[in-house]
mmCIF file of the C-alpha atoms, coordinates in Angstrom:
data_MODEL
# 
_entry.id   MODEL 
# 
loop_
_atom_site.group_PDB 
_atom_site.id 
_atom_site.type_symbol 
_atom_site.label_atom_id 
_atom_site.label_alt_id 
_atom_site.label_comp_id 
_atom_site.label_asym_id 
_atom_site.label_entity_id 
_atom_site.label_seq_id 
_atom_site.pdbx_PDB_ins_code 
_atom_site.Cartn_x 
_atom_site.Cartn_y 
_atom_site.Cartn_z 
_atom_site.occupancy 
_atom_site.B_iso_or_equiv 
_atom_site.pdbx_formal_charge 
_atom_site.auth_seq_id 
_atom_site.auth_comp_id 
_atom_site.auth_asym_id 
_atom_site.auth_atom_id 
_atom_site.pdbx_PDB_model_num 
ATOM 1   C CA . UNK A 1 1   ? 0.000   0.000   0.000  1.00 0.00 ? 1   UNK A CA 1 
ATOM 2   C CA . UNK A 1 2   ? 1.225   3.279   -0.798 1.00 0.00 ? 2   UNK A CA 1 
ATOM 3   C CA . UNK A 1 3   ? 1.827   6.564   1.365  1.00 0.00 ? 3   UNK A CA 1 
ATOM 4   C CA . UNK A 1 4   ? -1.083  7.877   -0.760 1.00 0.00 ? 4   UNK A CA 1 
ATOM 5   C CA . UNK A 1 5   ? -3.220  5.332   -0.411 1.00 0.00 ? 5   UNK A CA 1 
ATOM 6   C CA . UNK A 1 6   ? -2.864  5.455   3.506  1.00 0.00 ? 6   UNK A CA 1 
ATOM 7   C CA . UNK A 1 7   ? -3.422  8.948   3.024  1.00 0.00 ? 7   UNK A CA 1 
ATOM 8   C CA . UNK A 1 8   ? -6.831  9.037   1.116  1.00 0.00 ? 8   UNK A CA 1 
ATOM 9   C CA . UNK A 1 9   ? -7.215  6.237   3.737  1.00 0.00 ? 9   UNK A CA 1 
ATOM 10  C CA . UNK A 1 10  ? -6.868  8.353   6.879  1.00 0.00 ? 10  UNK A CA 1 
ATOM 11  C CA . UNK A 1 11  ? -8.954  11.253  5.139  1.00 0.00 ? 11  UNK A CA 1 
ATOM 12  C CA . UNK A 1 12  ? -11.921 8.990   4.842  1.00 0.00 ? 12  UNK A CA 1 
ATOM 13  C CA . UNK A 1 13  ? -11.900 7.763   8.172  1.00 0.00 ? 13  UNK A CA 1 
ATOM 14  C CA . UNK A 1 14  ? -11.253 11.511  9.423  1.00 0.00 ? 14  UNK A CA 1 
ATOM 15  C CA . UNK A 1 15  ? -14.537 13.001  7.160  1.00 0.00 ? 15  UNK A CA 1 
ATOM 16  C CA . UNK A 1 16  ? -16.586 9.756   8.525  1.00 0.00 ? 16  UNK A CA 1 
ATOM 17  C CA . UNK A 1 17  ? -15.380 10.845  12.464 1.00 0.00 ? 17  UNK A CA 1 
ATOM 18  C CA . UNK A 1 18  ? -16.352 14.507  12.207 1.00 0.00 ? 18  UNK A CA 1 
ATOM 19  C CA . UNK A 1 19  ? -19.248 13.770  10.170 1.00 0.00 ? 19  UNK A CA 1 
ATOM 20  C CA . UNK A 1 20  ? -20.784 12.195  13.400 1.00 0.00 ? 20  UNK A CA 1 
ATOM 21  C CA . UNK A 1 21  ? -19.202 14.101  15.351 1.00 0.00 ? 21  UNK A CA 1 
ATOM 22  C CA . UNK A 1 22  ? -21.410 17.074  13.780 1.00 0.00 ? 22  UNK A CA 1 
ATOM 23  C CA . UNK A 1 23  ? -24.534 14.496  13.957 1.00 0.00 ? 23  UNK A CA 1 
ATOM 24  C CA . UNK A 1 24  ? -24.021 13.870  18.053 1.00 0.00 ? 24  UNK A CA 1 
ATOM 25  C CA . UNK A 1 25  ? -23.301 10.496  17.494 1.00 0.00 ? 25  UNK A CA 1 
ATOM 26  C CA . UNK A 1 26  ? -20.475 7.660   18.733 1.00 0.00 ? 26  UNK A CA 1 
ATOM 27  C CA . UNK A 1 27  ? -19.587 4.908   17.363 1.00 0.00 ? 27  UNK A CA 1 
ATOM 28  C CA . UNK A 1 28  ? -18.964 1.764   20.121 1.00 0.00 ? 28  UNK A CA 1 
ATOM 29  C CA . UNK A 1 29  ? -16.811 -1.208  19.658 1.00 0.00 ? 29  UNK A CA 1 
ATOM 30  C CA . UNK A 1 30  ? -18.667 -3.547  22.054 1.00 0.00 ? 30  UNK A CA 1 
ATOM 31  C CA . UNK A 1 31  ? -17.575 -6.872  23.412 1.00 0.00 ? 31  UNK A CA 1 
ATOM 32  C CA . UNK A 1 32  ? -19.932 -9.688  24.492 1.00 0.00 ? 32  UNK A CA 1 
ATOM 33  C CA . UNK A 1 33  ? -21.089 -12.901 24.100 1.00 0.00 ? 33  UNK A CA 1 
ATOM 34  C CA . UNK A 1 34  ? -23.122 -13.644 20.642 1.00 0.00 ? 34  UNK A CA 1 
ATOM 35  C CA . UNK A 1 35  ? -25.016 -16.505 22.440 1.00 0.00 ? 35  UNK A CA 1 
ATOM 36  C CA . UNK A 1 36  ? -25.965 -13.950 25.088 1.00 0.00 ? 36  UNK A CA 1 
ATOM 37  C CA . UNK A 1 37  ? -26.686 -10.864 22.590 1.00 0.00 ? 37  UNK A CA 1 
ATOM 38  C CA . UNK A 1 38  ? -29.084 -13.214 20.363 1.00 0.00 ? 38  UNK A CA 1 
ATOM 39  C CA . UNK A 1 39  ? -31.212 -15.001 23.328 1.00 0.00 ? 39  UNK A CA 1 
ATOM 40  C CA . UNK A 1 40  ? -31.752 -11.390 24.524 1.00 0.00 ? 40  UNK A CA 1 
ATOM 41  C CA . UNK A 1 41  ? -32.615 -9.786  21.246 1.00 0.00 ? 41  UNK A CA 1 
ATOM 42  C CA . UNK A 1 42  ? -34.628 -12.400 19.788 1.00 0.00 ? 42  UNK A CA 1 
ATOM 43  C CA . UNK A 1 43  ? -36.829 -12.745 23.590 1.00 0.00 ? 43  UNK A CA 1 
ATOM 44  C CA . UNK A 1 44  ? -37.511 -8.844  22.913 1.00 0.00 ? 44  UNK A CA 1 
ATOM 45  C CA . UNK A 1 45  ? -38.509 -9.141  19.602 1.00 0.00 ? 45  UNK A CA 1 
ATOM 46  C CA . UNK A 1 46  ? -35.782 -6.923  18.232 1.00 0.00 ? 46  UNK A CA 1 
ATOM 47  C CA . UNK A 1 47  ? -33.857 -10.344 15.936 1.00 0.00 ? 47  UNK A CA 1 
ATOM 48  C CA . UNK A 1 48  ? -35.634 -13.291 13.843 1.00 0.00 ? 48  UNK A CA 1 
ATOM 49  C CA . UNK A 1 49  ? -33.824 -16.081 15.178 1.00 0.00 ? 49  UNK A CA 1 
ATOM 50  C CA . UNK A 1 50  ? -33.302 -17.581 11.710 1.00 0.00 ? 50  UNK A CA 1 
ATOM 51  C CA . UNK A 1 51  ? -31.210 -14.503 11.637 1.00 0.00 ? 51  UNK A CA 1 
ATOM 52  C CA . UNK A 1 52  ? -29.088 -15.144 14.736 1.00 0.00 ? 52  UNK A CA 1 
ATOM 53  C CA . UNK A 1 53  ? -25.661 -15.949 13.004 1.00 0.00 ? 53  UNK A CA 1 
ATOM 54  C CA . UNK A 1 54  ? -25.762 -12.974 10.726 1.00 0.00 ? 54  UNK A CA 1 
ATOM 55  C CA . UNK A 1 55  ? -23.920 -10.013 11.903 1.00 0.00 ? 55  UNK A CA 1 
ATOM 56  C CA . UNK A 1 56  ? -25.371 -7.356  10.336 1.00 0.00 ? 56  UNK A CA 1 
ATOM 57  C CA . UNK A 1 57  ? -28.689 -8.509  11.957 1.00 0.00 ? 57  UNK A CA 1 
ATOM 58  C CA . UNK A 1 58  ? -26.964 -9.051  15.306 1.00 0.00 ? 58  UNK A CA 1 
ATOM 59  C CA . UNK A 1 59  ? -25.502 -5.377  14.767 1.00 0.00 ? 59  UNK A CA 1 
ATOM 60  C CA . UNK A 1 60  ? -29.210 -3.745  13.624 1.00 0.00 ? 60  UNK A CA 1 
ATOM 61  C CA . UNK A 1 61  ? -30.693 -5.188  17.048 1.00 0.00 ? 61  UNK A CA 1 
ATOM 62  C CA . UNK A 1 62  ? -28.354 -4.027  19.405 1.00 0.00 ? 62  UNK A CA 1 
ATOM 63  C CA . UNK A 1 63  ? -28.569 -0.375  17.532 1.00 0.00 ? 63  UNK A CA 1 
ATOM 64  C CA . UNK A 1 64  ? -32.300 -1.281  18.109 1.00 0.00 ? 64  UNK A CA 1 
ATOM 65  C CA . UNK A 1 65  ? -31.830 -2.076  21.460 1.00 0.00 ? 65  UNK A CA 1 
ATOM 66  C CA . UNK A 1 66  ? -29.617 0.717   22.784 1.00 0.00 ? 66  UNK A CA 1 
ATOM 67  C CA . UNK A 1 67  ? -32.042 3.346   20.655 1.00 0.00 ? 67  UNK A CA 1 
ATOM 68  C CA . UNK A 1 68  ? -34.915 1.797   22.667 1.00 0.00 ? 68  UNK A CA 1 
ATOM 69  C CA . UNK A 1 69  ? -32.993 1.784   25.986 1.00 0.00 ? 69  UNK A CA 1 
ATOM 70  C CA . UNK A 1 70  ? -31.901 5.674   25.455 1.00 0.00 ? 70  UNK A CA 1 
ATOM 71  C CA . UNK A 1 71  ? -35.677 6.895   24.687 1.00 0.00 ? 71  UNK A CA 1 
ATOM 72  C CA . UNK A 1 72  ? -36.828 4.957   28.091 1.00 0.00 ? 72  UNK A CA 1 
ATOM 73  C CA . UNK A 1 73  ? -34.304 6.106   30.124 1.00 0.00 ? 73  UNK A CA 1 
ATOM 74  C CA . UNK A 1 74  ? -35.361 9.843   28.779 1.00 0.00 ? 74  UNK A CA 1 
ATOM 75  C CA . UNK A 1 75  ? -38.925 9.398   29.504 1.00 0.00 ? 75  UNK A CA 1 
ATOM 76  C CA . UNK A 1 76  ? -39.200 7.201   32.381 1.00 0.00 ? 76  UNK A CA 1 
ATOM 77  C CA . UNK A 1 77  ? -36.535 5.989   35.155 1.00 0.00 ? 77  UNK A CA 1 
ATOM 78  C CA . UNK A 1 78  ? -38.210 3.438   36.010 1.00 0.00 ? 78  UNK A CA 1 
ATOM 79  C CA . UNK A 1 79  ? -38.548 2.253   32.540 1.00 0.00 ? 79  UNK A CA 1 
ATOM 80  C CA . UNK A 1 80  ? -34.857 2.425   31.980 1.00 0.00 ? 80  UNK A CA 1 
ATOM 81  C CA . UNK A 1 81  ? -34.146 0.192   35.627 1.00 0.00 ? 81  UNK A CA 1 
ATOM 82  C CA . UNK A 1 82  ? -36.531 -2.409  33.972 1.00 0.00 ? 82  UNK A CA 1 
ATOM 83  C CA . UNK A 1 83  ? -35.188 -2.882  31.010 1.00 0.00 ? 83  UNK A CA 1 
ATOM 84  C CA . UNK A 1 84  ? -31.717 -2.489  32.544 1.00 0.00 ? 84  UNK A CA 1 
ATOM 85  C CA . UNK A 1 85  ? -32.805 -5.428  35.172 1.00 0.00 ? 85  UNK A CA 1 
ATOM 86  C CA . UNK A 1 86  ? -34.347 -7.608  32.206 1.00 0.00 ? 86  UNK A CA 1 
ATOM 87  C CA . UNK A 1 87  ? -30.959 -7.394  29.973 1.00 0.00 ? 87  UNK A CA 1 
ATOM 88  C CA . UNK A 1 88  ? -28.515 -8.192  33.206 1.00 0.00 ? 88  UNK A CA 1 
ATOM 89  C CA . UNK A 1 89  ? -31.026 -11.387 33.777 1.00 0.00 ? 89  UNK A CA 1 
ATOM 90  C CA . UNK A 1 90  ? -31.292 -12.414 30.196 1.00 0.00 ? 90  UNK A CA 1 
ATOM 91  C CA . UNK A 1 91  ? -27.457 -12.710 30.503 1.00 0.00 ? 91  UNK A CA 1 
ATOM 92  C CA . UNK A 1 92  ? -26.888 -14.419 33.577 1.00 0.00 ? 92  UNK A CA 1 
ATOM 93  C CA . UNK A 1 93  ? -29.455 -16.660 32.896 1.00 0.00 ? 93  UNK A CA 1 
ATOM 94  C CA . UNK A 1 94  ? -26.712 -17.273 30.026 1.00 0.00 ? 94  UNK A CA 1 
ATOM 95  C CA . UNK A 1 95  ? -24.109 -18.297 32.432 1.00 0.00 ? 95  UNK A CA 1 
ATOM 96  C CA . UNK A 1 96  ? -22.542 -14.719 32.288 1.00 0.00 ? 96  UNK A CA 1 
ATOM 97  C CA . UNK A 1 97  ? -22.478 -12.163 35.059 1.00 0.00 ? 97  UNK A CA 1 
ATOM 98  C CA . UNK A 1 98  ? -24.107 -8.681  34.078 1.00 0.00 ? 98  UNK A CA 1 
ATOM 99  C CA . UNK A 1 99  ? -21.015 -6.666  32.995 1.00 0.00 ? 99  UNK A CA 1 
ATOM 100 C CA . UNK A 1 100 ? -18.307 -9.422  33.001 1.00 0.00 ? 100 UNK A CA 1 
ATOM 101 C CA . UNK A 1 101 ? -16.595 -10.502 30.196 1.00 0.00 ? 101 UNK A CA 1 
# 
């Protein structure tokens, strides 16, 4: 690969970062377990479980999931500890402690 290459490269990753920087947005890396992720999303209704081993369905839930997550937790507290409480059980009835890794 060329300097220029990593150059036009760099530029495209730089437009895409202020872009959504402009927009309010972040974009997460987020590390879990796929078992866990796809029992949840599928029990809320948010993946078809035919769909469970595709990424870019796993990836459109959990967007659906968090979006859903940040309009409760605007609206109603309570809401938010629910669904909070529902997501930490849904993974430890998975075997995995809420927040380990």
């Amino acid at each position: 690969m060329s300097a220029l290459d990593r150059l036009h490269r760099h530029r495209h990753y730089t437009r895409r970062y202020r872009e959504r920087l402009r927009a309010g947005k972040v974009r997460l890396a987020i590390v879990m377990d796929e078992a866990a992720l796809s029992a949840m999303l599928v029990d809320r209704g948010l993946l078809n479980p035919l769909q469970a081993d595709d990424r870019a369905a796993l990836t459109a839930g959990a967007e659906q999931a968090l979006r859903k997550l940040c309009e409760t937790s605007q609206h109603e507290g309570a809401t938010y500890d629910k669904l909070r409480l529902a997501m930490c059980l849904a993974a430890t009835q998975k075997g995995k402690a809420c927040g380990s890794k």
